[in-house]
Biopython code that builds the backbone (N, CA, C, O; Angstrom):
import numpy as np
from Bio.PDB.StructureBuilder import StructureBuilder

atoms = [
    (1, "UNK", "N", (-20.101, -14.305, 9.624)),
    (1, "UNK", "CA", (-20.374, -13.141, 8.803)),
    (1, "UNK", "C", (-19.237, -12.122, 8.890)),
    (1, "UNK", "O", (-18.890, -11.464, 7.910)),
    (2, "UNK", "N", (-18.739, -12.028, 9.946)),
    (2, "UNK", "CA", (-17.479, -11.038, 10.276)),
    (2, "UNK", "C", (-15.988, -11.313, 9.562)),
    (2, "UNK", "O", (-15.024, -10.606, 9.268)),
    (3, "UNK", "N", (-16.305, -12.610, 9.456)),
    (3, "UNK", "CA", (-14.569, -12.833, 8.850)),
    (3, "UNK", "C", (-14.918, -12.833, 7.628)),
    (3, "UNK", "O", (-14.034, -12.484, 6.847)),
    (4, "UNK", "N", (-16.034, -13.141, 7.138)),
    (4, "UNK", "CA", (-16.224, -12.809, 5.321)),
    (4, "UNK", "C", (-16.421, -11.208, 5.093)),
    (4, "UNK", "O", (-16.329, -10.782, 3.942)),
    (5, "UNK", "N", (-16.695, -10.297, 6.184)),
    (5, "UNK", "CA", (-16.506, -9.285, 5.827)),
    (5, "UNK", "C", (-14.928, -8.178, 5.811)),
    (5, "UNK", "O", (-14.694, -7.080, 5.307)),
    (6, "UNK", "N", (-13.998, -9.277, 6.744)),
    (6, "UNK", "CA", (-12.877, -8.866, 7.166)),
    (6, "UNK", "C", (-11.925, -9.106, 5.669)),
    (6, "UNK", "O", (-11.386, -8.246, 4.974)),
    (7, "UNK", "N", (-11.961, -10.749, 5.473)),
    (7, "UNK", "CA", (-11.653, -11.161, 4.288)),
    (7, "UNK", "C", (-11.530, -10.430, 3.039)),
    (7, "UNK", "O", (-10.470, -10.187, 2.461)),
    (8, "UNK", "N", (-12.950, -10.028, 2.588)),
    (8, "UNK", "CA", (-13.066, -9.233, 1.709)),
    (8, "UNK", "C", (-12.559, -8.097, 1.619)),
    (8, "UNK", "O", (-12.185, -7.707, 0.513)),
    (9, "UNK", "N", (-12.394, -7.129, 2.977)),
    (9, "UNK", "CA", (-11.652, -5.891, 3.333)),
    (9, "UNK", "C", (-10.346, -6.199, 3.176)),
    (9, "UNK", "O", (-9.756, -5.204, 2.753)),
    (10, "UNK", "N", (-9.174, -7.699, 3.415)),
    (10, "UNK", "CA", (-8.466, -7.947, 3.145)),
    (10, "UNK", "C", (-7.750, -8.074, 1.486)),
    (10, "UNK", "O", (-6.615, -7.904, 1.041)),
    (11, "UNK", "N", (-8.940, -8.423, 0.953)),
    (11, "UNK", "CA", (-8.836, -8.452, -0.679)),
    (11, "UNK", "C", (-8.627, -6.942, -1.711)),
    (11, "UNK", "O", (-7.968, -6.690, -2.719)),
    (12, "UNK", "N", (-9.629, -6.115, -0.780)),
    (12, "UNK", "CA", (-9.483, -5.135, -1.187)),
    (12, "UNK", "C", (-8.322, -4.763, -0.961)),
    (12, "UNK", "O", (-7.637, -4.755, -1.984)),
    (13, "UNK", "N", (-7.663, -4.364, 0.192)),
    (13, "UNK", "CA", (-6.324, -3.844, 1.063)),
    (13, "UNK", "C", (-5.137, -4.399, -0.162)),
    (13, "UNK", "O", (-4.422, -3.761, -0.934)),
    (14, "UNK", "N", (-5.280, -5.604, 0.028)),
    (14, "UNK", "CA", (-4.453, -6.269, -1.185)),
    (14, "UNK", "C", (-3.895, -5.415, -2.773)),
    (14, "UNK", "O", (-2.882, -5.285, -3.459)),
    (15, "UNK", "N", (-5.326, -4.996, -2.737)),
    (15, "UNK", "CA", (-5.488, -4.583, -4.697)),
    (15, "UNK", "C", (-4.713, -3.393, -4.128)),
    (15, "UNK", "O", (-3.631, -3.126, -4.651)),
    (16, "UNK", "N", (-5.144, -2.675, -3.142)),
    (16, "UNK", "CA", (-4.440, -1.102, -2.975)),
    (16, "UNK", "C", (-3.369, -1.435, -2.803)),
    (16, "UNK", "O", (-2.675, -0.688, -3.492)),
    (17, "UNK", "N", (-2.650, -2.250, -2.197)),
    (17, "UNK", "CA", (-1.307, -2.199, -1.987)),
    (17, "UNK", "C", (-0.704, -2.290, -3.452)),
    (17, "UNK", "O", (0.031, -1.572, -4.130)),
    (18, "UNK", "N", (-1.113, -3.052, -3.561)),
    (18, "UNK", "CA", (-0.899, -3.760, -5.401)),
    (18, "UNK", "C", (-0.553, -2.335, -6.358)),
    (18, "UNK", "O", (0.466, -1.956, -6.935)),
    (19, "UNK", "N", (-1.813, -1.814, -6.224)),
    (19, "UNK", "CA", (-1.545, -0.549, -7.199)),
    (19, "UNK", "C", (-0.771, 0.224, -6.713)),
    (19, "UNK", "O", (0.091, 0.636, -7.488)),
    (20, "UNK", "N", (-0.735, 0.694, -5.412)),
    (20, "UNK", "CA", (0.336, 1.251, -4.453)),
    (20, "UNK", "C", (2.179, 0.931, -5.351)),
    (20, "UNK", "O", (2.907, 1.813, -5.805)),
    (21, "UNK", "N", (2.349, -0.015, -5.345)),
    (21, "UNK", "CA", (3.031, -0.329, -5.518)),
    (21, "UNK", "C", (4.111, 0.045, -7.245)),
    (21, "UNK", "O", (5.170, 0.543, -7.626)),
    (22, "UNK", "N", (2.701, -0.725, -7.811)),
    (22, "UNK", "CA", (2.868, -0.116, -9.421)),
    (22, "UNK", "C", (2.985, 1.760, -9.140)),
    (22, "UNK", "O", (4.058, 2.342, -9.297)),
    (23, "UNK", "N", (2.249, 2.180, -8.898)),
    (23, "UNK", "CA", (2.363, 3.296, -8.894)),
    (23, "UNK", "C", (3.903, 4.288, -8.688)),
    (23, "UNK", "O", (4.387, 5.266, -9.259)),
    (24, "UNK", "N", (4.325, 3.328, -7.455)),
    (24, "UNK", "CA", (5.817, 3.977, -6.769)),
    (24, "UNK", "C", (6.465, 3.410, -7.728)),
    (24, "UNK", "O", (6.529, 4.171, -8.693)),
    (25, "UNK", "N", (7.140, 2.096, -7.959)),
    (25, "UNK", "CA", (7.707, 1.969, -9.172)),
    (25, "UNK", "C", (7.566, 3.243, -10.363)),
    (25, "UNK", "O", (8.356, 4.184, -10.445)),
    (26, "UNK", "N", (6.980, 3.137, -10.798)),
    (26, "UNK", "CA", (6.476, 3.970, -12.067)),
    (26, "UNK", "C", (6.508, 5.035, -12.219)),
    (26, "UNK", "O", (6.447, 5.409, -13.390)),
    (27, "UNK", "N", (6.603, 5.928, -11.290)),
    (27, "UNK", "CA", (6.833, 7.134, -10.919)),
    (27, "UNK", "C", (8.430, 6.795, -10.353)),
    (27, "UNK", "O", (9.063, 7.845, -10.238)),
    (28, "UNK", "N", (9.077, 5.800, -10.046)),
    (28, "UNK", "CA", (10.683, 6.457, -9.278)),
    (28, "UNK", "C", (11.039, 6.372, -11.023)),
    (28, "UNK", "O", (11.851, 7.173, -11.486)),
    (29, "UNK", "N", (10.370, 5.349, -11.918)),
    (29, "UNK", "CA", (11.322, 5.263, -13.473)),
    (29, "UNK", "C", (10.941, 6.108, -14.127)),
    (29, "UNK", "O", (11.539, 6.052, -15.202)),
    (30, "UNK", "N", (10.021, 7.171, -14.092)),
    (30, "UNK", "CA", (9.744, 8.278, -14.589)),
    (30, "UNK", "C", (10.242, 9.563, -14.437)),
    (30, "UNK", "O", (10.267, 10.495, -15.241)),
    (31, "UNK", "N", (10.712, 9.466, -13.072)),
    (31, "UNK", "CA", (11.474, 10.988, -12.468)),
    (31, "UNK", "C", (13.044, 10.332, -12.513)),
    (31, "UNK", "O", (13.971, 11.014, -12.078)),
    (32, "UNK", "N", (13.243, 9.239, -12.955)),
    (32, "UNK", "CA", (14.825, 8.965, -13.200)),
    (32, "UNK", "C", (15.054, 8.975, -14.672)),
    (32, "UNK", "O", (16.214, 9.191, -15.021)),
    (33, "UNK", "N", (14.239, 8.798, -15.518)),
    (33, "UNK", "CA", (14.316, 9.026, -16.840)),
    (33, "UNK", "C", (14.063, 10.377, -17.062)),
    (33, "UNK", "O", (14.878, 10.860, -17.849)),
    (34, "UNK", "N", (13.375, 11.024, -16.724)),
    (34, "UNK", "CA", (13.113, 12.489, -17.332)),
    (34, "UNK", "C", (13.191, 13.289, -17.080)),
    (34, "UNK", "O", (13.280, 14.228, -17.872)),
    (35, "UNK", "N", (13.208, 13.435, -15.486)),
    (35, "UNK", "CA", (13.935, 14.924, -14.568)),
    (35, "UNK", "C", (14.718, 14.377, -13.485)),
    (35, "UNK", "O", (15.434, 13.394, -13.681)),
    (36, "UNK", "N", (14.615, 15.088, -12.055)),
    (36, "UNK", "CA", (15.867, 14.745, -11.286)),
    (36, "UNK", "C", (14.985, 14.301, -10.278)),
    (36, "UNK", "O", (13.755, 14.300, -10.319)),
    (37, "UNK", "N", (15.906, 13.835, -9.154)),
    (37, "UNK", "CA", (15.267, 14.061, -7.832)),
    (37, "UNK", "C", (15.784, 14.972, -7.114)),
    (37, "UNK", "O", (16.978, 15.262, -7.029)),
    (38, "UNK", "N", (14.735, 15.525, -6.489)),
    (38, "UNK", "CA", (15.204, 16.866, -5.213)),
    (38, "UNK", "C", (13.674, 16.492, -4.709)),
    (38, "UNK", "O", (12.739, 15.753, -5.017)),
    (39, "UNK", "N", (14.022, 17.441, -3.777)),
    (39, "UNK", "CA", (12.829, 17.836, -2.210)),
    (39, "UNK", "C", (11.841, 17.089, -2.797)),
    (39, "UNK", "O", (11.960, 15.884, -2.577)),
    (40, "UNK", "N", (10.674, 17.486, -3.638)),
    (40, "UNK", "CA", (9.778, 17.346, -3.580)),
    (40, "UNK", "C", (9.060, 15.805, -4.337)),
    (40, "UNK", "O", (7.875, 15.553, -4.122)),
    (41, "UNK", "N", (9.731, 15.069, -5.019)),
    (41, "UNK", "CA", (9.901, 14.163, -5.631)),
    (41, "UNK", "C", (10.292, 13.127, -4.742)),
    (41, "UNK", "O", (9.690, 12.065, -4.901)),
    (42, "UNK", "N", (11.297, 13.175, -3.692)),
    (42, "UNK", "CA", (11.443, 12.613, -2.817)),
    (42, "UNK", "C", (10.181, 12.482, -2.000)),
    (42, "UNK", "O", (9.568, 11.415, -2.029)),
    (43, "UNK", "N", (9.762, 13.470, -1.292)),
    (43, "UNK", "CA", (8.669, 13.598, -0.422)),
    (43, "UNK", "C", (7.528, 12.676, -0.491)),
    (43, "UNK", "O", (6.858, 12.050, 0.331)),
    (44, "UNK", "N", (7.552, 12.840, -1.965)),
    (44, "UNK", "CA", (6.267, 12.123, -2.858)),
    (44, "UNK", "C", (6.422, 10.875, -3.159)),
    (44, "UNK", "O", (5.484, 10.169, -3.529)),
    (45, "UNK", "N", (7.616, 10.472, -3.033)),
    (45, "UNK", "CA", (7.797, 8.800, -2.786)),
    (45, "UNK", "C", (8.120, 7.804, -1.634)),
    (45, "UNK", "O", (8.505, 6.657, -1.409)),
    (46, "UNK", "N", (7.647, 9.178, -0.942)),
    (46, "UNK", "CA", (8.054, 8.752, 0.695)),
    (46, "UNK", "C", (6.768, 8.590, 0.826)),
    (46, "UNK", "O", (6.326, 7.445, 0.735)),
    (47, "UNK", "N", (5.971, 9.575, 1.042)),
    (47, "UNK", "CA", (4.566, 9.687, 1.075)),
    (47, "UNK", "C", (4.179, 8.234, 1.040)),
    (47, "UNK", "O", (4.012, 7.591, 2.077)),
    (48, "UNK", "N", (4.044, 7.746, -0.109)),
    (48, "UNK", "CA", (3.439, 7.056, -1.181)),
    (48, "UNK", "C", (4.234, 5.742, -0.566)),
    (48, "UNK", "O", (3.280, 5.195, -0.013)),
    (49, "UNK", "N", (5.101, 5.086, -0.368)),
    (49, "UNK", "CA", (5.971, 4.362, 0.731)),
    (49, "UNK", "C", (5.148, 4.150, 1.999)),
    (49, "UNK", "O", (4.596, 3.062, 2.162)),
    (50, "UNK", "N", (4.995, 5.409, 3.176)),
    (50, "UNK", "CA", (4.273, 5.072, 3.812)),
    (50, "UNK", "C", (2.914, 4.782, 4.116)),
    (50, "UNK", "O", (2.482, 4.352, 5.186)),
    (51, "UNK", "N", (2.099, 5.130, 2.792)),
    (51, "UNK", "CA", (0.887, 4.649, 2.446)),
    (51, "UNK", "C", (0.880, 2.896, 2.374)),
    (51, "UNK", "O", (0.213, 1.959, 2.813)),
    (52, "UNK", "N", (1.856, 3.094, 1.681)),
    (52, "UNK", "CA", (1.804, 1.412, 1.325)),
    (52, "UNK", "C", (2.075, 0.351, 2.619)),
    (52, "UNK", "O", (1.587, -0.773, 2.740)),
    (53, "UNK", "N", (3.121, 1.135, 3.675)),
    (53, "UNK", "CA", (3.464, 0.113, 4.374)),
    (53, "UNK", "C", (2.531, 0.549, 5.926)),
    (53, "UNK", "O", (2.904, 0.129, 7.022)),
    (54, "UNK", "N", (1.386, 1.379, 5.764)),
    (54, "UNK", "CA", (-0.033, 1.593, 6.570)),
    (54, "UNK", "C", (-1.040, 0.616, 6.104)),
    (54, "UNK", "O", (-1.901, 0.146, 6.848)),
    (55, "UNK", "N", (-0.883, 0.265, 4.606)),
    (55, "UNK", "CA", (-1.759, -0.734, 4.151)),
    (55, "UNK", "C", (-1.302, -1.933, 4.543)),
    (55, "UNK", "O", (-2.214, -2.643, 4.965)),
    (56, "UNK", "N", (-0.436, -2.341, 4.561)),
    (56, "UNK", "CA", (0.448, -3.498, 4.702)),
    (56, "UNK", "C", (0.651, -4.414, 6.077)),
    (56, "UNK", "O", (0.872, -5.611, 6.261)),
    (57, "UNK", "N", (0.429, -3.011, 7.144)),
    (57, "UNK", "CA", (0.237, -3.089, 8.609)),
    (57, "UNK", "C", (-1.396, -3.531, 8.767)),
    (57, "UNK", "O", (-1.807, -4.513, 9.385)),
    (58, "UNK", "N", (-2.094, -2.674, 8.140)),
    (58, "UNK", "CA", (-3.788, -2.886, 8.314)),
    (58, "UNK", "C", (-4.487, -4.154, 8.291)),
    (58, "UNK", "O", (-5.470, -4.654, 8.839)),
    (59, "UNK", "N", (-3.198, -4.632, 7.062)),
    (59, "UNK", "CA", (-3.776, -5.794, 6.532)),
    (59, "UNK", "C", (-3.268, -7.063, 7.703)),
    (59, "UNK", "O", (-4.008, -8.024, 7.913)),
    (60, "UNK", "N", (-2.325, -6.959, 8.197)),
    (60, "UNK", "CA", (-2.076, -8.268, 9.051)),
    (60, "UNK", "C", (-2.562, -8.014, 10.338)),
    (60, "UNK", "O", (-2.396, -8.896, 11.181)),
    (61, "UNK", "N", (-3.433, -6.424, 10.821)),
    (61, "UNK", "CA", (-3.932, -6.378, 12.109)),
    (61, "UNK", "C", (-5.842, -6.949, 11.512)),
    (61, "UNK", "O", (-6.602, -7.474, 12.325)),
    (62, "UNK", "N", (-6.057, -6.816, 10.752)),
    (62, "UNK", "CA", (-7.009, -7.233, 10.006)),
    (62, "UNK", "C", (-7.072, -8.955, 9.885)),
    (62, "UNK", "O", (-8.096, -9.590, 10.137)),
    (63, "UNK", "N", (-5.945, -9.495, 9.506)),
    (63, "UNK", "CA", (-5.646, -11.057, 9.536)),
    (63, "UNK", "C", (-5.732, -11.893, 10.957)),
    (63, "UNK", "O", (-6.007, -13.075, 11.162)),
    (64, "UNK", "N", (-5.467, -11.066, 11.650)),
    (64, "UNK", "CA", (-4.986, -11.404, 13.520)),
    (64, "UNK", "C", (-6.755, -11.180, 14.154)),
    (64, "UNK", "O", (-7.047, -11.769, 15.194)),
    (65, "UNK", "N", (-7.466, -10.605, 13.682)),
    (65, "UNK", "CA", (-8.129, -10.104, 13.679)),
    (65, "UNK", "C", (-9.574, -11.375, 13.223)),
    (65, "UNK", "O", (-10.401, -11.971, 13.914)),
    (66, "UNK", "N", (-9.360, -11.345, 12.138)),
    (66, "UNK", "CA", (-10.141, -12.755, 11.246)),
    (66, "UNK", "C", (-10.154, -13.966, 11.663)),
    (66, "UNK", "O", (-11.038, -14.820, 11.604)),
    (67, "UNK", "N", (-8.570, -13.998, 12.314)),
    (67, "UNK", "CA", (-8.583, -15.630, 13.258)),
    (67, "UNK", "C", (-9.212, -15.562, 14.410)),
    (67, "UNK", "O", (-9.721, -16.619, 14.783)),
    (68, "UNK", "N", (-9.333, -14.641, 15.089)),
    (68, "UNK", "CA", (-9.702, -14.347, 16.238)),
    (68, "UNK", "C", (-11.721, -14.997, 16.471)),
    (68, "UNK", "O", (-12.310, -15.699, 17.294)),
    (69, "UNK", "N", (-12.066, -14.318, 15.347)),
    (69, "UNK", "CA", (-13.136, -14.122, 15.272)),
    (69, "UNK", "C", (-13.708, -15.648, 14.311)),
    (69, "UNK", "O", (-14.833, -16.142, 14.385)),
    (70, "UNK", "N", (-12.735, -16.063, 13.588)),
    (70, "UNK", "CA", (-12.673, -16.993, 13.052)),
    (70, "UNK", "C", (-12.906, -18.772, 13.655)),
    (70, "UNK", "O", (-12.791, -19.711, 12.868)),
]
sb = StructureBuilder()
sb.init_structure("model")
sb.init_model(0)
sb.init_chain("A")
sb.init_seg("    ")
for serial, (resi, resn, name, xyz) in enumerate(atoms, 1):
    if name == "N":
        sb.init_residue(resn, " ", resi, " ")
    sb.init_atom(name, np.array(xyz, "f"), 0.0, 1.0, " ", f" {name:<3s}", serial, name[0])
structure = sb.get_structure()
């Protein structure tokens, strides 16, 4: 029951990274097409960077995790 619930938390983690991802893209070709970068634009794709690579970590302590129990 635990690793189908880990699994699934894995699937999810997945989609967020996923959109995570689209998101940073899409926003660096948006602030390079239409305004600049400075301070705060930066910040915000840093941010958004280390969101992604907290998800990214979660997900393989989550995997280590599934075998275990697995």
């Amino acid at each position: 029951m635990s690793t189908i619930l880990l699994s699934l938390f894995n699937i999810v983690l997945l989609i967020v990274v996923a959109y995570g991802l689209r998101e940073l893209f899409s926003g660096i070709w948006l602030v390079a097409r239409y305004e600049h970068f400075d301070l705060r634009t930066i910040s915000l794709f840093t941010a958004k960077a280390l969101f992604i690579a907290l998800c990214i970590g979660l997900y393989f302590l989550i995997k280590r995790a599934a075998k275990r129990f697995g």
